[in-house]
VEXVEXGU-33648 format. One record per residue: x negated, z, y of N, C-alpha, C in turn. Coordinates in pm, 1 decimal, padded with zeros to 6 digits. Example, Ala and Ser with C-alpha at 12.3 -4.5 7.8 and 13.67 -1.06 7.14 Angstrom:
% residues 2
<n.c1: -01319.0 n.c3: 00780.0 n.c2: -00569.0 ca.c1: -01230.0 ca.c3: 00780.0 ca.c2: -00450.0 c.c1: -01320.0 c.c3: 00780.0 c.c2: -00330.0>
<n.c1: -01285.0 n.c3: 00708.0 n.c2: -00225.0 ca.c1: -01367.0 ca.c3: 00714.0 ca.c2: -00106.0 c.c1: -01290.0 c.c3: 00787.0 c.c2: 00003.0>
END
This chain:
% residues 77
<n.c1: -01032.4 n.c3: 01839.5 n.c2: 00610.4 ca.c1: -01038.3 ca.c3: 01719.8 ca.c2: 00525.8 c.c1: -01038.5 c.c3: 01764.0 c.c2: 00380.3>
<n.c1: -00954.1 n.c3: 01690.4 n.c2: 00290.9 ca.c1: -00932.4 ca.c3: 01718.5 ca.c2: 00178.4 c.c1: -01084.8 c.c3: 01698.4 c.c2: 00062.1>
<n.c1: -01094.2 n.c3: 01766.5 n.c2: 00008.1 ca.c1: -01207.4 ca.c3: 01700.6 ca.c2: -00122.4 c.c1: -01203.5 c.c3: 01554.1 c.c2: -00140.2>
<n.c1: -01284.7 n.c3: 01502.5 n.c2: -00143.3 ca.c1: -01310.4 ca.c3: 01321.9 ca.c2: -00104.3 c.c1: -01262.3 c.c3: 01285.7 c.c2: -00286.0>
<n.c1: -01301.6 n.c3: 01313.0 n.c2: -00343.8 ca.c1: -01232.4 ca.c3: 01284.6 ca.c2: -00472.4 c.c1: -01083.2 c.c3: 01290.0 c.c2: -00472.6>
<n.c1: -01040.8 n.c3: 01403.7 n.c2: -00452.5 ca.c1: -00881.0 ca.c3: 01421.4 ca.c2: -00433.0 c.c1: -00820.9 c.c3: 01331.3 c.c2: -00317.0>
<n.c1: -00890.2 n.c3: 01284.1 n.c2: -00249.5 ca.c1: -00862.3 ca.c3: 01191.7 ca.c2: -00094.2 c.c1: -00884.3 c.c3: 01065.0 c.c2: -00189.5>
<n.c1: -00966.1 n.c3: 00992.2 n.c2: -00273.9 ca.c1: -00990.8 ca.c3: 00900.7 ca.c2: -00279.5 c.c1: -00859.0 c.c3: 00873.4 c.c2: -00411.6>
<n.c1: -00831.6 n.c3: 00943.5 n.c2: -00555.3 ca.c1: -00764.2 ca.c3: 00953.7 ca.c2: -00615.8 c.c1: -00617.9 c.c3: 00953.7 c.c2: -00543.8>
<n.c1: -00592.1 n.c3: 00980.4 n.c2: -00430.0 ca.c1: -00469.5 ca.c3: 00980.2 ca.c2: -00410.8 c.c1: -00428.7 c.c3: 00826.7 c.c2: -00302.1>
<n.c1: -00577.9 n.c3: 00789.9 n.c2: -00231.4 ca.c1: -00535.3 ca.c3: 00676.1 ca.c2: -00181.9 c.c1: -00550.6 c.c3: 00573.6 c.c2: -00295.7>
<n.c1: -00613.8 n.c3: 00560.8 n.c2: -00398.4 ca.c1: -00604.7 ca.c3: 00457.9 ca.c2: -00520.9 c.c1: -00434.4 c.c3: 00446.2 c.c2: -00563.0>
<n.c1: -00371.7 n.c3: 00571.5 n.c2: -00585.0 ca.c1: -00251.1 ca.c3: 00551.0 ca.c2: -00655.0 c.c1: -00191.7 c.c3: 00487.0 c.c2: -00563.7>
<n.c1: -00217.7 n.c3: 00551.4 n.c2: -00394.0 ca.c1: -00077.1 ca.c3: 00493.0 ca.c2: -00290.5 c.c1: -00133.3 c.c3: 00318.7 c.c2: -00291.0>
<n.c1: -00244.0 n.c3: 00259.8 n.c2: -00317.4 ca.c1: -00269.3 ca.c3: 00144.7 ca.c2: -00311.9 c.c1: -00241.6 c.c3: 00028.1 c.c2: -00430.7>
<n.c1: -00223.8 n.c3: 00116.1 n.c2: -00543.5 ca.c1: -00194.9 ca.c3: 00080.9 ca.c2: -00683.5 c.c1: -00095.7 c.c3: 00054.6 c.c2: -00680.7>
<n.c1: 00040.1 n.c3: 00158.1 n.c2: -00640.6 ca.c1: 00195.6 ca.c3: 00132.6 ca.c2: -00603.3 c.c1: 00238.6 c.c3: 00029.9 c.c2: -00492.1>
<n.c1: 00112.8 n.c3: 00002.0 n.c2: -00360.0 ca.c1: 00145.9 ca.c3: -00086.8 ca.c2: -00320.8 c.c1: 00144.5 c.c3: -00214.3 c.c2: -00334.3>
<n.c1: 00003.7 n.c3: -00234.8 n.c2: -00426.6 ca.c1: 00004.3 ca.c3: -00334.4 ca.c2: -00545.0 c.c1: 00093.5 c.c3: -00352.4 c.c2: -00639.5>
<n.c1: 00184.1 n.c3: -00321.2 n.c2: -00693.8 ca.c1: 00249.1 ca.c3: -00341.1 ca.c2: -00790.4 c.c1: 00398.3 c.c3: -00404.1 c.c2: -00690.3>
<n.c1: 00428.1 n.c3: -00314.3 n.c2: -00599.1 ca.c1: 00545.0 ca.c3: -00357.8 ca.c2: -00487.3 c.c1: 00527.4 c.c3: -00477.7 c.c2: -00431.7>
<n.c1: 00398.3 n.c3: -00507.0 n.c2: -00403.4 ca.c1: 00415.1 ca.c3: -00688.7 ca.c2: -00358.8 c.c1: 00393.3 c.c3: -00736.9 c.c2: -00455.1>
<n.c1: 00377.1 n.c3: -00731.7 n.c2: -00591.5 ca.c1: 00397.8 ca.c3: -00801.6 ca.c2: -00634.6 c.c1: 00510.9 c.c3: -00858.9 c.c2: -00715.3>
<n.c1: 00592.0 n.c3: -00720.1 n.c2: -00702.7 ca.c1: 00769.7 ca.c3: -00716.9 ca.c2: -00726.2 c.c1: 00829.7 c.c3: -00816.5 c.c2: -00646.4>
<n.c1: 00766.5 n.c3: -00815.7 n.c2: -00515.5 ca.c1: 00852.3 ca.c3: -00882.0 ca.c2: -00388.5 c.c1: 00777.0 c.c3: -01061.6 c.c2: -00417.5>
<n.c1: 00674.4 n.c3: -01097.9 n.c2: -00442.3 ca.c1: 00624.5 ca.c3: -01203.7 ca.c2: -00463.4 c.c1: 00713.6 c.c3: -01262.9 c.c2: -00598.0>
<n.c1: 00741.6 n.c3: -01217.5 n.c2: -00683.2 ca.c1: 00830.3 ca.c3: -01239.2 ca.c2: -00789.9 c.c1: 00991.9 c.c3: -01295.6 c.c2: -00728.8>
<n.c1: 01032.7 n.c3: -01207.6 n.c2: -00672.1 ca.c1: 01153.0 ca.c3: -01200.3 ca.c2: -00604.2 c.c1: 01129.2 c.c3: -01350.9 c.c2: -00540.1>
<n.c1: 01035.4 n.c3: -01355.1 n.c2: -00458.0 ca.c1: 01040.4 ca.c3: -01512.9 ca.c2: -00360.5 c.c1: 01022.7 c.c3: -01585.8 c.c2: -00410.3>
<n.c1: 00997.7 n.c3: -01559.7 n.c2: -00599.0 ca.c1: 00944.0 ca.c3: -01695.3 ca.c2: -00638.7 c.c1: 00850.0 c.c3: -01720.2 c.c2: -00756.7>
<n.c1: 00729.0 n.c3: -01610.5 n.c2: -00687.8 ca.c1: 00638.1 ca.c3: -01660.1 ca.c2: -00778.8 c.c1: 00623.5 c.c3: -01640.8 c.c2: -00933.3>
<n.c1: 00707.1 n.c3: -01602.9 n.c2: -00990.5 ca.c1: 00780.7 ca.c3: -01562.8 ca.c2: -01141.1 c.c1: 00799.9 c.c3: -01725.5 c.c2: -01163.3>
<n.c1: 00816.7 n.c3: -01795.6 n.c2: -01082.2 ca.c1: 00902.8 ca.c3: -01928.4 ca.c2: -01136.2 c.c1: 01035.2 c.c3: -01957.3 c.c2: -01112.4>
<n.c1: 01106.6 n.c3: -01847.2 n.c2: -01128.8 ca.c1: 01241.2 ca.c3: -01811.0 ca.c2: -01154.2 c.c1: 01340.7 c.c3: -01810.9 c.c2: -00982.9>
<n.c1: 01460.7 n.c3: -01864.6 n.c2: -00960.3 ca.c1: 01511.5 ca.c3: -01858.1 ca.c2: -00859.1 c.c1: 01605.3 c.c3: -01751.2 c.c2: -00850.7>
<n.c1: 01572.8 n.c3: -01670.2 n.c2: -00822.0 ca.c1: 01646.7 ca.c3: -01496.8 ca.c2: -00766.5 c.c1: 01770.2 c.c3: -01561.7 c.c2: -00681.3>
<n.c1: 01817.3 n.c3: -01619.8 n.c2: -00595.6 ca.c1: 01941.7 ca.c3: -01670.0 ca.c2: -00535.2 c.c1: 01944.6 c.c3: -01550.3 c.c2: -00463.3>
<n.c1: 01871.5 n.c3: -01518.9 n.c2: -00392.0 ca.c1: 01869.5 ca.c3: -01419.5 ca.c2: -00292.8 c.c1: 01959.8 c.c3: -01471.7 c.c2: -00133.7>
<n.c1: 02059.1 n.c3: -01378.4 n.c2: -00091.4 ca.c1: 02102.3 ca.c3: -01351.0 ca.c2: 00012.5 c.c1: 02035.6 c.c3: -01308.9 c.c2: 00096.6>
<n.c1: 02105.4 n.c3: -01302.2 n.c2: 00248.1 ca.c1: 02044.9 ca.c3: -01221.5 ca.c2: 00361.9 c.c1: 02065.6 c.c3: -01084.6 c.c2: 00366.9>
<n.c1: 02157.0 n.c3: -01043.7 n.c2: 00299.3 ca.c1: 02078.5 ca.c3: -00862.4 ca.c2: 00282.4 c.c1: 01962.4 c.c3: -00835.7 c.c2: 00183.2>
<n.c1: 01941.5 n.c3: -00940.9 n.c2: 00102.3 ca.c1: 01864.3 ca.c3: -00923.4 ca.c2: -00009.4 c.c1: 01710.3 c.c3: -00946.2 c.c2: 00086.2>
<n.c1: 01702.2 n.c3: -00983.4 n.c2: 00132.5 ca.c1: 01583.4 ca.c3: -01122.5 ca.c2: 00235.4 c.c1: 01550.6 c.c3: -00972.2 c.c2: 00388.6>
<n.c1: 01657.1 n.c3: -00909.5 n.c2: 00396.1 ca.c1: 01644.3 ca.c3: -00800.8 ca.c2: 00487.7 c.c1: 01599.5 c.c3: -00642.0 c.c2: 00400.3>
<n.c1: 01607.0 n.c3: -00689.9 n.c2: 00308.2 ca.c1: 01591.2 ca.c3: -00569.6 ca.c2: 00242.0 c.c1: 01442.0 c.c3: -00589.3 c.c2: 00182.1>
<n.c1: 01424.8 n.c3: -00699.9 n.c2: 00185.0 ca.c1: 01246.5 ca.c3: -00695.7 ca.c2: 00130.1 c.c1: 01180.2 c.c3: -00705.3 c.c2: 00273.7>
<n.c1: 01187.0 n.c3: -00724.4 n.c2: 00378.5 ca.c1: 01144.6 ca.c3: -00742.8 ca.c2: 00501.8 c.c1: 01083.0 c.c3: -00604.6 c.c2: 00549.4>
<n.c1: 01186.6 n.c3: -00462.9 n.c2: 00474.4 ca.c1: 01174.7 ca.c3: -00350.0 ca.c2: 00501.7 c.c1: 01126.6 c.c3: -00317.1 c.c2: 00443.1>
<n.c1: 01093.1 n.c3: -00376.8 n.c2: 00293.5 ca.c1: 00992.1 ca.c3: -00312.2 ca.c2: 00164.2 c.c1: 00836.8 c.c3: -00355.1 c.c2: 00211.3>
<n.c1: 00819.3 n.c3: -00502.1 n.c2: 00303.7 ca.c1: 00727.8 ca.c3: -00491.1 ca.c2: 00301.3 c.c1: 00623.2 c.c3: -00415.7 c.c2: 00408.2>
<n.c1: 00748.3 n.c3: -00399.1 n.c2: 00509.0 ca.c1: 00685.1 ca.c3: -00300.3 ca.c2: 00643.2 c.c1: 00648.6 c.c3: -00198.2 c.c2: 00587.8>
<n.c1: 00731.3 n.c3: -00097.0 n.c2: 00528.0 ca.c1: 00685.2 ca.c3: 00014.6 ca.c2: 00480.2 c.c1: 00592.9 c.c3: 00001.2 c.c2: 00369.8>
<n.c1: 00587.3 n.c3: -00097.7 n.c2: 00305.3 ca.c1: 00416.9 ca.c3: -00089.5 ca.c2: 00227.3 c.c1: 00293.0 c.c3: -00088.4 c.c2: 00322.0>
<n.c1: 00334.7 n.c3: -00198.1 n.c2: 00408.8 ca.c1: 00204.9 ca.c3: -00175.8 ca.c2: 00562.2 c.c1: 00167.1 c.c3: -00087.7 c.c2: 00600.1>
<n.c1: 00242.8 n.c3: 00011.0 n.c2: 00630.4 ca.c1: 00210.7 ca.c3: 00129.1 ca.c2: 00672.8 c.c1: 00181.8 c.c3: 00219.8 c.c2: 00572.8>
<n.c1: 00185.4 n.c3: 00189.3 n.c2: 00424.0 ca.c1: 00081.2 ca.c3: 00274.3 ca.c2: 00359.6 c.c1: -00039.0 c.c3: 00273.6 c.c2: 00319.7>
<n.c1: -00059.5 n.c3: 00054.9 n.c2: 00341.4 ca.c1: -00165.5 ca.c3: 00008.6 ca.c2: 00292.0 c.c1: -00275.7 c.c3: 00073.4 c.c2: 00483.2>
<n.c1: -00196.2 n.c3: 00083.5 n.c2: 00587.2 ca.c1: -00266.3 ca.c3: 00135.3 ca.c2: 00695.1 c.c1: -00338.6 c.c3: 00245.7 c.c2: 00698.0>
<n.c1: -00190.0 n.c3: 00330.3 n.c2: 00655.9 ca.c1: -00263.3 ca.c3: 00450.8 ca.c2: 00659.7 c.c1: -00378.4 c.c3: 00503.4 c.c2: 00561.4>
<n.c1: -00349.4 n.c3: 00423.1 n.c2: 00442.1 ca.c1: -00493.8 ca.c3: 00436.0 ca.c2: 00370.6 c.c1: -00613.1 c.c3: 00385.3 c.c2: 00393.9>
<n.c1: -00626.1 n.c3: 00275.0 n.c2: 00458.2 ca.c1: -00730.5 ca.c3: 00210.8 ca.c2: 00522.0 c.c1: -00785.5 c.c3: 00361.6 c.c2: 00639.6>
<n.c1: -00689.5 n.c3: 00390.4 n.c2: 00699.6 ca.c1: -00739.8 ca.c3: 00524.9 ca.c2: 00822.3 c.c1: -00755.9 c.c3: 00610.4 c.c2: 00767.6>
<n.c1: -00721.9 n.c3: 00691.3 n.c2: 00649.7 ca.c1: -00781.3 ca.c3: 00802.8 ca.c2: 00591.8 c.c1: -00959.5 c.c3: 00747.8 c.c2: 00533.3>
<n.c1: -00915.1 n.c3: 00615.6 n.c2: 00474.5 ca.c1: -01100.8 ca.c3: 00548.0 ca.c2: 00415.9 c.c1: -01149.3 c.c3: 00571.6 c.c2: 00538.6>
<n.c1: -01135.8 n.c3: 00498.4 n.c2: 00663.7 ca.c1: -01258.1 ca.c3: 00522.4 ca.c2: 00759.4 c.c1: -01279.2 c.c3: 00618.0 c.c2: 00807.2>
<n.c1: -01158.2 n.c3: 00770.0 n.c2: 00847.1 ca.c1: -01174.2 ca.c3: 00876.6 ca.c2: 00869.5 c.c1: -01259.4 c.c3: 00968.1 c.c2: 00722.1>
<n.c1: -01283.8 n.c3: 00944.1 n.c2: 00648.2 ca.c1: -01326.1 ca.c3: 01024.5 ca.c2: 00520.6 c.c1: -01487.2 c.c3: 00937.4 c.c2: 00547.7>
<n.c1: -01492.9 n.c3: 00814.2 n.c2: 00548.6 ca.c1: -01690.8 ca.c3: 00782.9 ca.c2: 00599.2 c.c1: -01721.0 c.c3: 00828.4 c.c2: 00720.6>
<n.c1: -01641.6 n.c3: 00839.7 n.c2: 00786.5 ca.c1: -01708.0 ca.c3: 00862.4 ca.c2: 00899.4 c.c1: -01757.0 c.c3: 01049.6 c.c2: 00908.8>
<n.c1: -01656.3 n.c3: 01080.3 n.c2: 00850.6 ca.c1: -01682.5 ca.c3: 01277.1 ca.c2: 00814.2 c.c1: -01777.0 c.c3: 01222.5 c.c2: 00738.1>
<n.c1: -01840.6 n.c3: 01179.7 n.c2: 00586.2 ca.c1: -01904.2 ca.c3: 01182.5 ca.c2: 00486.6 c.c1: -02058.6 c.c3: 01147.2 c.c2: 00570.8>
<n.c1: -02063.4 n.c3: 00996.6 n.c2: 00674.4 ca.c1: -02195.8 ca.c3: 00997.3 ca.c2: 00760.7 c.c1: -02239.2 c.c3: 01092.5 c.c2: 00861.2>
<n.c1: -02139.4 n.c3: 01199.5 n.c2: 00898.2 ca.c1: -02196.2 ca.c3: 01252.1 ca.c2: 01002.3 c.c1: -02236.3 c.c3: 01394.1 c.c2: 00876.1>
<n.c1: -02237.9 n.c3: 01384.8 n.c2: 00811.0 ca.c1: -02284.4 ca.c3: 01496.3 ca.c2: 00631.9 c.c1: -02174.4 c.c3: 01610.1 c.c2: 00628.8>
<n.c1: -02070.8 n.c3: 01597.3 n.c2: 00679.1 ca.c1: -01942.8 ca.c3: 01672.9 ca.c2: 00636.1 c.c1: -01857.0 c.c3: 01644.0 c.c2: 00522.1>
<n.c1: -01882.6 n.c3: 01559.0 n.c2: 00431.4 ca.c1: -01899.1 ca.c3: 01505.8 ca.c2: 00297.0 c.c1: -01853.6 c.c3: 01629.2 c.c2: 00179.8>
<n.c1: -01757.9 n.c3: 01658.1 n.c2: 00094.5 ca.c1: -01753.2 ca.c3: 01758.7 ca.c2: 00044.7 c.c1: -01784.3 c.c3: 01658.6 c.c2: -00138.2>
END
């Protein structure tokens, strides 16, 4: 397990970037105000932006509970 600082600093950024990506894609659908005139490759192509944010907002959620659960049993660096 990595240094919990360096673990925690690096899941902030991957969560920061995934923050900023939905909110690119929330813009896109709309919430800007503005009508994007989006197509169906356009509509398939955010479908895939937002899966693959899932799976980073996941896997950071599983490194957080794998990093408390080392930190409660006092393997904590």
């Amino acid at each position: 397990m990595r240094n919990l600082v360096t673990l925690s600093d690096s899941i902030g950024g991957n969560l920061t970037g995934a923050g900023f990506a939905l909110e690119t894609i929330a813009n896109l659908l709309g919430a800007d105000g503005c009508e994007h005139f989006l197509n169906k490759d356009h509509i398939n192509g955010l479908v895939h932006a937002v899966l693959t944010i899932s799976v980073y907002v996941k896997d950071a959620g599983y490194d957080l509970c794998e990093a408390a659960e080392i930190a409660q049993e006092g393997g904590a660096q």
